[in-house]
C-alpha positions as MATLAB code, in Angstrom:
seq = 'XXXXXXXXXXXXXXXXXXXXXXXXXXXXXXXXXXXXXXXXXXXXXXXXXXXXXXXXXXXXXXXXXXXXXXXXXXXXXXXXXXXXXXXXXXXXXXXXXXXXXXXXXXXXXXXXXXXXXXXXXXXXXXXXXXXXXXXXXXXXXXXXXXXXXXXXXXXXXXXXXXXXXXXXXXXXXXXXXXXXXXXXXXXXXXXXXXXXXXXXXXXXXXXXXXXXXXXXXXXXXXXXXXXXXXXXXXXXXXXXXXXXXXXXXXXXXXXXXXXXXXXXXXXXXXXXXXXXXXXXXXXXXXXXXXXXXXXXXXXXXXXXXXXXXXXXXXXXXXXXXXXXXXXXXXXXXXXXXXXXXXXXXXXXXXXXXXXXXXXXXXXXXXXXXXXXXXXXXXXXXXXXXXXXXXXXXXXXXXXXXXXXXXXXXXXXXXXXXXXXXXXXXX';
ca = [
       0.000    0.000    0.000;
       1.288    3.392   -0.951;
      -0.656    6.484    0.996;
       0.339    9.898    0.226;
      -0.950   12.371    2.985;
      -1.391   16.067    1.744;
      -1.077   18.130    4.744;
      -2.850   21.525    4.657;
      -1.662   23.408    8.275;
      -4.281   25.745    9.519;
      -3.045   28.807   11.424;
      -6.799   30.603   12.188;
     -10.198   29.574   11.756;
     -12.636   32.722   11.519;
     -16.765   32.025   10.739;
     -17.633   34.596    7.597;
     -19.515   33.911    4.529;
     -18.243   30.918    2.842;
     -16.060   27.720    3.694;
     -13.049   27.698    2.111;
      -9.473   26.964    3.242;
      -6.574   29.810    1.823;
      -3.327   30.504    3.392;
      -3.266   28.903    6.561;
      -6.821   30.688    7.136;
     -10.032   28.273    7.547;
     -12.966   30.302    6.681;
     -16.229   28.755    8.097;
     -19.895   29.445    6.473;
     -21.821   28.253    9.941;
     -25.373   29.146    8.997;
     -24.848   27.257    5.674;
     -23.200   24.135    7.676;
     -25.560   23.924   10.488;
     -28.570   24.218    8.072;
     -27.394   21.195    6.162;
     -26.569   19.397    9.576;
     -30.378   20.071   10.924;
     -31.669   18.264    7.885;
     -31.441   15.428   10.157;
     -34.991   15.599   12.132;
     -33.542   13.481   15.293;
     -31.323   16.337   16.238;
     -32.668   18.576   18.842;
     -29.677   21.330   19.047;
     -26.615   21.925   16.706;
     -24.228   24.912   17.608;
     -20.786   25.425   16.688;
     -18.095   27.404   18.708;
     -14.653   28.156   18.611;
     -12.171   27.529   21.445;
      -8.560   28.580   20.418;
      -5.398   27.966   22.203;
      -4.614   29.939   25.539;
      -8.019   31.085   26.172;
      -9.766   30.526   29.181;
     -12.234   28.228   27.827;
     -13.869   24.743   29.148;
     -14.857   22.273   26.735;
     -17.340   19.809   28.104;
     -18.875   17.088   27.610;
     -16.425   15.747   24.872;
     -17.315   12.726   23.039;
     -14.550   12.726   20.268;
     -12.049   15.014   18.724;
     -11.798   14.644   14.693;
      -9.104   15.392   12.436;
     -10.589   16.838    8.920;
      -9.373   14.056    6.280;
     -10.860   13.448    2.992;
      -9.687   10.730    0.477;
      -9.248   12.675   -3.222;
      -7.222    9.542   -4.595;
      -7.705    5.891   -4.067;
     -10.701    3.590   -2.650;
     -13.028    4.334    0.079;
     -13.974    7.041    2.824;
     -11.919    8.595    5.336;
     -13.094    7.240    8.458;
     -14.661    4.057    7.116;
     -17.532    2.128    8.836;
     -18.866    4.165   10.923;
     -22.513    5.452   11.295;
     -23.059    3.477    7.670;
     -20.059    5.117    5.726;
     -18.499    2.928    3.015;
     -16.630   -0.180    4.397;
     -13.904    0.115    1.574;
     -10.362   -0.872    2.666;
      -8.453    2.565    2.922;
      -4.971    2.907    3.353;
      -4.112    4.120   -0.578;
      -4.052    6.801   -3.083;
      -4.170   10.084   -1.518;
      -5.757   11.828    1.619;
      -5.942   15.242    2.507;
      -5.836   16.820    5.982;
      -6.399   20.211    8.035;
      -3.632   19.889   10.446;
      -3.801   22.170   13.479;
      -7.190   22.005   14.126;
     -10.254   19.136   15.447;
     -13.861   19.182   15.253;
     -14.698   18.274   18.992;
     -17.870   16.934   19.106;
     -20.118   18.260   22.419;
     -22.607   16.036   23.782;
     -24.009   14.931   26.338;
     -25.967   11.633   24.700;
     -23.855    8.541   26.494;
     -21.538    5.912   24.695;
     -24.063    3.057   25.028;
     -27.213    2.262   27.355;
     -25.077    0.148   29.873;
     -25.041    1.371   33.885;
     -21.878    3.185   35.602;
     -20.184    4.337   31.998;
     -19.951    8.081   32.177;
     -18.183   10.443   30.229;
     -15.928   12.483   31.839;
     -13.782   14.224   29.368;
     -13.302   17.777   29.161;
     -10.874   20.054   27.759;
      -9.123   23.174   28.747;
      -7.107   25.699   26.544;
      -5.326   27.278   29.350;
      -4.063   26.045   32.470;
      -2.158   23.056   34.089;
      -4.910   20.819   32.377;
      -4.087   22.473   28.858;
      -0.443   21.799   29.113;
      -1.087   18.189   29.335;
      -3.636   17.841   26.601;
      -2.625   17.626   23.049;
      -6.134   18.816   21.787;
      -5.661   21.728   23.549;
      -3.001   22.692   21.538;
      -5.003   22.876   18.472;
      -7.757   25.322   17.181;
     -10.955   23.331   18.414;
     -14.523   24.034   16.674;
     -16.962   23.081   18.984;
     -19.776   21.259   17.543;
     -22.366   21.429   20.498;
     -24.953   18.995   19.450;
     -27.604   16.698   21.176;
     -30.269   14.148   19.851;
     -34.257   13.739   20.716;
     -34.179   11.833   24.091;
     -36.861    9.865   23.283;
     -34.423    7.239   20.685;
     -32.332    4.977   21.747;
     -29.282    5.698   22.657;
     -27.667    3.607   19.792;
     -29.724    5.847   17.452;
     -29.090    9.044   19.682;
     -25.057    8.441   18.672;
     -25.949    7.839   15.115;
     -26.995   11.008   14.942;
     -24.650   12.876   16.757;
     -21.594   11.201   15.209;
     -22.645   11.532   11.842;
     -23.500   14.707   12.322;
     -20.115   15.586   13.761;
     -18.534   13.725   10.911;
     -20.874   15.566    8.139;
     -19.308   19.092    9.822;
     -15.857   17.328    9.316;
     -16.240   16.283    5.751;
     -17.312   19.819    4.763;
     -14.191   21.228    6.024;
     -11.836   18.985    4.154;
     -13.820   18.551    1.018;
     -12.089   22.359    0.616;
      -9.120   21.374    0.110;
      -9.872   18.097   -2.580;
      -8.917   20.420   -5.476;
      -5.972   22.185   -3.866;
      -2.563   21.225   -4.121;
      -1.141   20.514   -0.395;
       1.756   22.291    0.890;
       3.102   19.799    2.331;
       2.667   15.969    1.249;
       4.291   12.847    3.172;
       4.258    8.942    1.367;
       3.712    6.033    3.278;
       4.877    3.110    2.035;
       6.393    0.084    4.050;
       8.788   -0.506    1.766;
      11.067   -3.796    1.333;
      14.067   -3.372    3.863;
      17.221   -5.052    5.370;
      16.473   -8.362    6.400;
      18.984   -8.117    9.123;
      16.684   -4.951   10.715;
      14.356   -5.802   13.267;
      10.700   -6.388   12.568;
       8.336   -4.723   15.355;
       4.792   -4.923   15.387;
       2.346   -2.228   16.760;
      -0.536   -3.828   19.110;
      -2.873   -0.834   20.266;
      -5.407   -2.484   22.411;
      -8.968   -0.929   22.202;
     -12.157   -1.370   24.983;
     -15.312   -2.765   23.897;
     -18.489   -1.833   25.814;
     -20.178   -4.275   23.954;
     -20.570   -6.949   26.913;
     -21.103   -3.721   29.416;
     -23.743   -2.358   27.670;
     -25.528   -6.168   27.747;
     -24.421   -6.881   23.688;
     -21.528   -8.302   23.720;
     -22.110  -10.033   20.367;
     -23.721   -6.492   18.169;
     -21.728   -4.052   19.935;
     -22.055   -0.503   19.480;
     -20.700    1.679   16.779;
     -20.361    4.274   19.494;
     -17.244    3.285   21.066;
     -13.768    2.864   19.571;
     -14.457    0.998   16.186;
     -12.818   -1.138   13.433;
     -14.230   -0.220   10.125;
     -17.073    0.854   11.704;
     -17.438   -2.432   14.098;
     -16.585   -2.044   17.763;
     -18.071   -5.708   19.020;
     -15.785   -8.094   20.466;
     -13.750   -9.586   17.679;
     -10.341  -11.689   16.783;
      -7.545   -9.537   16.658;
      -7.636   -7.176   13.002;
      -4.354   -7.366   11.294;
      -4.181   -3.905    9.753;
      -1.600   -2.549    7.732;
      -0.759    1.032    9.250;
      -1.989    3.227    6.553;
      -5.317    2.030    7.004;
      -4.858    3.420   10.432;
      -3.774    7.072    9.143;
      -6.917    6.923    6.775;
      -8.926    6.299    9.836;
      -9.773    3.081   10.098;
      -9.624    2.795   13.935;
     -12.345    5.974   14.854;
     -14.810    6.887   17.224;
     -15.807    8.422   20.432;
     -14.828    6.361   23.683;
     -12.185    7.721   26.487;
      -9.472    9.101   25.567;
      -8.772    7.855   22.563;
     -10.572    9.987   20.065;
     -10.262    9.855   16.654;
      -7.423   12.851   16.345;
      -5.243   10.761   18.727;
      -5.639    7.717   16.469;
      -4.868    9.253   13.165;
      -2.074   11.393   14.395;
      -0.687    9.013   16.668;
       2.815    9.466   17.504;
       3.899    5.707   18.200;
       2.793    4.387   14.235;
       4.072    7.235   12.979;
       7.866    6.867   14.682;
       7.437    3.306   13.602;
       6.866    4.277   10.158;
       9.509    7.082    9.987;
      12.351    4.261   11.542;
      11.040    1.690    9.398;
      14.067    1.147    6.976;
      16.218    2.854    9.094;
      17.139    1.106   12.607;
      13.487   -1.177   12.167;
      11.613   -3.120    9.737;
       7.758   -1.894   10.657;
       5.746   -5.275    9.859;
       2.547   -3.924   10.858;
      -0.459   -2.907   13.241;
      -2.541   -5.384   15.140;
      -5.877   -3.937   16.533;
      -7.100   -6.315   19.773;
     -10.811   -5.802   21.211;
     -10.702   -5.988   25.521;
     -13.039   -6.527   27.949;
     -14.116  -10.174   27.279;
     -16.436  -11.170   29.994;
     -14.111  -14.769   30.682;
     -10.596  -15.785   31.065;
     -11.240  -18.326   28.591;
     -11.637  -15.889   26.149;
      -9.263  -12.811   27.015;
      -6.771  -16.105   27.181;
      -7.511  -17.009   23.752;
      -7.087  -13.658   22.401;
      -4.382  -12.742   24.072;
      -2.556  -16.056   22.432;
      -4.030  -15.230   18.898;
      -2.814  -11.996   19.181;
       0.749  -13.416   19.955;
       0.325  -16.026   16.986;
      -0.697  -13.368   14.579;
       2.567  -11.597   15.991;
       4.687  -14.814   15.260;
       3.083  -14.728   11.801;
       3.867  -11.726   10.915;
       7.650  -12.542   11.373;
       7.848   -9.819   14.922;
      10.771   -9.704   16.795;
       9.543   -7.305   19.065;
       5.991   -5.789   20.247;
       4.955   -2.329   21.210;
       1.696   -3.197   23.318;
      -0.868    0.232   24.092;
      -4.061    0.468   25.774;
      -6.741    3.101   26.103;
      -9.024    2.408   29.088;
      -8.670    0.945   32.579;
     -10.064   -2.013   34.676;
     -10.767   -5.676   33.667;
      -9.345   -4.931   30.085;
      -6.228   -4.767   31.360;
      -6.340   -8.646   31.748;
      -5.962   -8.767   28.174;
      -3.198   -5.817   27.494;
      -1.039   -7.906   30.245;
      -1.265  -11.383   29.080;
      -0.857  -10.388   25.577;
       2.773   -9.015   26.654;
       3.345  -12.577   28.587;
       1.929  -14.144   25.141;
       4.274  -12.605   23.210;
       7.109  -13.042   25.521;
       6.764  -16.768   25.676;
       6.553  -16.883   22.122;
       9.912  -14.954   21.807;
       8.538  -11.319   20.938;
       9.943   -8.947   23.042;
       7.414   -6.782   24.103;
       7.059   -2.953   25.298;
       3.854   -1.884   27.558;
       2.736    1.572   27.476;
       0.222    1.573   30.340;
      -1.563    4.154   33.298;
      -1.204    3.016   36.984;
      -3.309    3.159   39.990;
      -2.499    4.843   43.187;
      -0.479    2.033   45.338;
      -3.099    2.521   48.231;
      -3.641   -0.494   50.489;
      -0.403   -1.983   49.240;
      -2.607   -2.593   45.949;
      -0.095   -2.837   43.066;
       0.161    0.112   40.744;
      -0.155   -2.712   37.918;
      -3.810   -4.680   37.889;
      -2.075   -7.923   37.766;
       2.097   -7.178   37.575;
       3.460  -10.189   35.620;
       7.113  -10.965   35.270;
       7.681  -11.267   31.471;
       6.459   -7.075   32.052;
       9.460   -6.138   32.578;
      10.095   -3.084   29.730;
       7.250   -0.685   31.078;
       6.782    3.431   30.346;
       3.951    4.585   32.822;
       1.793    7.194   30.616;
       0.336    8.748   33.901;
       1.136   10.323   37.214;
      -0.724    9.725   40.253;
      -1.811   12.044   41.651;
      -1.791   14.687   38.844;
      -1.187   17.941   40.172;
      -2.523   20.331   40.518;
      -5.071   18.772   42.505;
      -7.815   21.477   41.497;
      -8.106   23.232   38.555;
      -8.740   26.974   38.196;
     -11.905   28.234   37.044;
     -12.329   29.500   33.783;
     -14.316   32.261   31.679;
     -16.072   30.810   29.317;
     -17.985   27.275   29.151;
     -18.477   25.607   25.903;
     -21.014   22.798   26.722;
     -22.968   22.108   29.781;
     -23.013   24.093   32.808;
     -23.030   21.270   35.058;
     -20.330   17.772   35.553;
     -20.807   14.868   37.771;
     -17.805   14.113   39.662;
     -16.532   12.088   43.024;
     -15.749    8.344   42.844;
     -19.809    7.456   42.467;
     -20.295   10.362   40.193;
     -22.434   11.449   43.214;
     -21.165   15.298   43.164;
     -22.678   17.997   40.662;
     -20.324   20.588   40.069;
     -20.512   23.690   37.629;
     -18.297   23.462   34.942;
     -16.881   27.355   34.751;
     -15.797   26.717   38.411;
     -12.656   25.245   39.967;
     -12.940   21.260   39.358;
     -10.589   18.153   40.285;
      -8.386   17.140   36.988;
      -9.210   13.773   35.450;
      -7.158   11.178   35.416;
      -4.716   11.536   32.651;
      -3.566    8.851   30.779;
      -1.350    8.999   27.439;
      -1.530    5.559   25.650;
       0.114    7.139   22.397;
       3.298    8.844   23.801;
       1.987   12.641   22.976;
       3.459   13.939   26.215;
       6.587   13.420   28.285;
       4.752   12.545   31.480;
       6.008    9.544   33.248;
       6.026    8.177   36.773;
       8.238    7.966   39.236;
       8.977    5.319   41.733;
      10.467    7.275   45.328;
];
């Protein structure tokens, strides 16, 4: 597969009278946008706002963040899959992209129907918070949207993902018959034999058993092609990953994170070099036995072996019983002679509790992605709210809070190696 990526960098995004992109500037027609986005009847509110770097504005609740990509060379759809967008395998031709920016999509409509899943993202674009986010670092238009209570909630996130995604095709369908200042080919071209061959394993959560459908899944979490039930590993190669092919709202891996994300891409720039980049493998967690997170975990490791791996860089994105999987798949690998890497978050050691769900010995090459506690402990209040005025926080979500005010920090976590934050063992 041969990708090239057109990058168009966007220094300013203004609203005025049409949508165009020209010198750096995005220029936004938002009456003309939001009237095509109402079309759809099972919206009940569709805003959109702009929160720029360094001001002292509050994003919440965030669902996903979206990079503007549109194919203009090659099969299929930018973000494939999801909320019934062509299934075509991606990963050639030519995309284009509006780097510097993200449409963050604003909603309070929950990830699936299951109990004790709430979202608790927010972003700031100022402050301790801000320095740690990535997103926050970029020009974000808001889309605030929400969906007619009265659907289901698995047609409640149709409708406010595709209309999120809509907002983002719009913007980079302006650049289709531009020529991109700066372009960047992926290929994984043949290399030395003698280099070593590394595989990337990103592991993604499924709420599909959480939200009582563990078969069907929902499209509303972190999906494959549009799929996000609990399936075999996906052997992808890692353009289809640039074009999108791993998207969605769920945590804190949002679909900017994804497409941009920092580990493929140093993978991909090494490959030839000091590595021989063999591929992606995408694994599903939160199976609801050990039977099966075993048997996934040693697929995974086979699929590995296949692939001719010598080493494994293993990444998660959530927290609690999935980790079962993310750790036996680095003991899978290990005892099948893979030498794998864990970027993971830890827990607070209370109670002599490890920081590790289950520490395993064949873990022994680990980068902690989060600090506990994160400091500061509170976070400033801010000026401007784009969102809801009100956040459930505590351990039980049992505390309303208003958003502008001061509020504790969420728990960071980095899975893709954006940041420099480690821990520290005193």
């Amino acid at each position: 597969m041969r990708l090239e990526l057109g990058t168009f960098p966007v220094r300013d995004v203004i609203f005025g009278s049409r949508t165009r992109w020209h010198d750096g500037v995005l220029e936004i027609d938002r009456d003309a946008l939001l009237e095509e986005v109402r079309k759809d009847g099972r919206l009940t509110k569709a805003a959109l706002e702009l929160a720029k770097p360094g001001e002292s504005v509050r994003i919440w609740p965030v669902r996903d963040a979206i990079e503007p990509r549109v194919k203009v060379e090659g099969p299929g759809k930018a973000y494939p899959g999801i909320c019934g967008r062509a299934i075509d395998t991606v990963g050639q031709g030519r995309t284009h992209r509006l780097a510097g920016i993200s449409v963050v999509e604003v909603s309070e409509v929950l990830p699936h129907a299951g109990g004790g899943d709430f979202n608790t993202i927010f972003y700031d674009m100022s402050g301790p918070w801000a320095d740690v986010l990535p997103v926050s670092k970029l020009i974000n238009i808001c889309f605030v949207v929400e969906a007619d209570p009265s659907l289901t909630v698995l047609d409640q996130n149709d409708a406010v993902h595709k209309a999120t995604l809509l907002i983002c095709d719009r913007l980079a369908e302006t650049t289709r018959e531009l020529a991109p200042p700066q372009t960047e080919v992926f290929e994984l071209k043949p290399v030395d034999p003698a280099l070593p061959k590394i595989v990337y394993i990103p592991c993604f959560h499924s709420a599909g058993a959480m939200s009582g459908n563990p078969t069907n899944g929902f499209f509303c979490t972190t999906t494959t092609y549009g799929m996000s039930q609990l399936t075999s590993p996906w052997v992808l190669h890692p353009n289809e990953v640039l074009d999108g092919a791993i998207t969605g709202p769920y945590r804190i891996a949002s679909s900017w994170h994804i497409a941009n994300n920092p580990i493929l891409l140093e993978l991909y720039r090494r490959h030839g070099a000091d590595l021989n980049f063999v591929g992606v493998i995408a694994v599903r967690t939160e199976w609801t036995t050990m039977a099966e997170k075993e048997l996934m975990c040693m697929q995974t490791a086979k699929t590995a072996q296949m692939l001719g791996a010598q080493g494994a860089i293993i990444a998660w994105d959530a927290g609690g019983n999935e980790f079962l999987e993310v750790i036996h798949t680095v003991r899978a690998c290990e005892r099948v002679g893979i030498k794998a890497g864990l970027l993971t978050t830890e827990d607070e050691s209370t109670g002599g509790a490890p920081t590790l769900l289950e520490p395993l010995p064949e873990a022994d090459a680990v980068v902690s992605v989060f600090i506990p506690p994160f400091r500061p402990e509170i976070l400033p209040a801010v000026k401007r709210v784009i969102g809801s005025a009100n956040i459930l926080v505590g351990p039980v979500r049992e505390q309303v809070m208003n958003v502008a005010g001061p509020l504790p920090p969420p728990k960071y976590n980095d899975p893709y190696g954006f940041g420099r934050l480690s821990g520290v063992e005193y």
